[in-house]
C-alpha positions in Angstrom: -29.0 23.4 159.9 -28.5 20.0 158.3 -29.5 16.7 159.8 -26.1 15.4 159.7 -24.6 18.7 161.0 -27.0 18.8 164.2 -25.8 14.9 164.7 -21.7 16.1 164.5 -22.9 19.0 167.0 -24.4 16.7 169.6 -21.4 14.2 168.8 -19.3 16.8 170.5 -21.2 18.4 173.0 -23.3 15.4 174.2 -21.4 12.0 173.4 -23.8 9.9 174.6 -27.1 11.3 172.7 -24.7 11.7 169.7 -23.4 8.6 169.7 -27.6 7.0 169.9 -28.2 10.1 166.7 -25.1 8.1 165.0 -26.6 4.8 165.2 -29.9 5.6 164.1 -30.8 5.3 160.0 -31.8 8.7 159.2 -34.1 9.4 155.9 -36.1 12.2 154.3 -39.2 12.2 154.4 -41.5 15.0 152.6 -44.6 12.8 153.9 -44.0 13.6 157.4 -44.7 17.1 158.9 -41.7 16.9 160.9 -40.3 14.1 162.0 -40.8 10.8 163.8 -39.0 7.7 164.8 -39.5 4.2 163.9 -38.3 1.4 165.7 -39.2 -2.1 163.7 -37.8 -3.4 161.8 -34.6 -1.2 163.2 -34.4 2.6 164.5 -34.8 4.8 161.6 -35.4 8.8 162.4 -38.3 9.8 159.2 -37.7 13.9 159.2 -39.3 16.5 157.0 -35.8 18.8 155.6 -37.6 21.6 154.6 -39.4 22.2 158.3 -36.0 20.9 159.5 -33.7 23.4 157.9 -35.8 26.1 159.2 -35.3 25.6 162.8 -32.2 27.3 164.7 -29.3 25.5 165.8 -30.8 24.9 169.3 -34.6 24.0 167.8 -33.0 21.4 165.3 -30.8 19.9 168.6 -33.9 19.7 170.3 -35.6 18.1 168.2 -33.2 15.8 167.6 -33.2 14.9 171.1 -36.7 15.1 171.3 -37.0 12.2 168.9 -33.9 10.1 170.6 -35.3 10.5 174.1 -38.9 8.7 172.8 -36.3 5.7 171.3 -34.4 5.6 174.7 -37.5 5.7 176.7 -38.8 2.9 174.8 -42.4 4.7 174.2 -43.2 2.4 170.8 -42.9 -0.6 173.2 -44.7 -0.1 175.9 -47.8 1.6 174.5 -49.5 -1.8 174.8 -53.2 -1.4 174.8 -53.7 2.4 175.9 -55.2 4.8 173.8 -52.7 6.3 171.1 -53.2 9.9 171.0 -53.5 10.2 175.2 -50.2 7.8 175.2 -48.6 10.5 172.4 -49.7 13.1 174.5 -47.9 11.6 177.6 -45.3 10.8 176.1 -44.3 13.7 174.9 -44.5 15.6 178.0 -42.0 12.9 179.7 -39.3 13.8 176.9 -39.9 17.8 177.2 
């Protein structure tokens, strides 16, 4: 599934998380393994297409979500001080 594809399919199932995956600047990225979001100096989502395109409908929506939900959750920001693998780590098991 393409990027843009999984963005129409949450669109129309899930308004609200495809209207956040519409707003987002989305660019490919063969340096990251998968993907990853950056939020200065605005939201852009940094995936990998090849790993992408490999992934089921369902796996590319998660991840897609996956991503979004660290944005909405504001992870980047409040990080502060705390250690950046164990805040990773923590993080991701919020959004899962």
């Amino acid at each position: 599934m393409r990027i843009h594809d999984a963005v129409m399919k949450l669109l129309l199932s899930q308004p609200f998380y495809g209207a956040l995956a519409a707003s987002v600047s989305v660019q490919e990225r063969q340096t990251v393994r998968r993907m990853e979001m950056t939020l200065f100096p605005d939201p852009v989502l940094k995936y990998n297409r090849e790993w992408f395109e490999h992934l089921t409908d369902a796996q590319a929506i998660g991840a897609l979500l996956h991503e979004l939900l660290h944005m909405l959750l504001l992870h980047a920001l409040r990080r502060g001080d705390r250690d950046p693998l164990l805040w990773a780590v923590c993080a991701d098991m919020a959004v899962n």
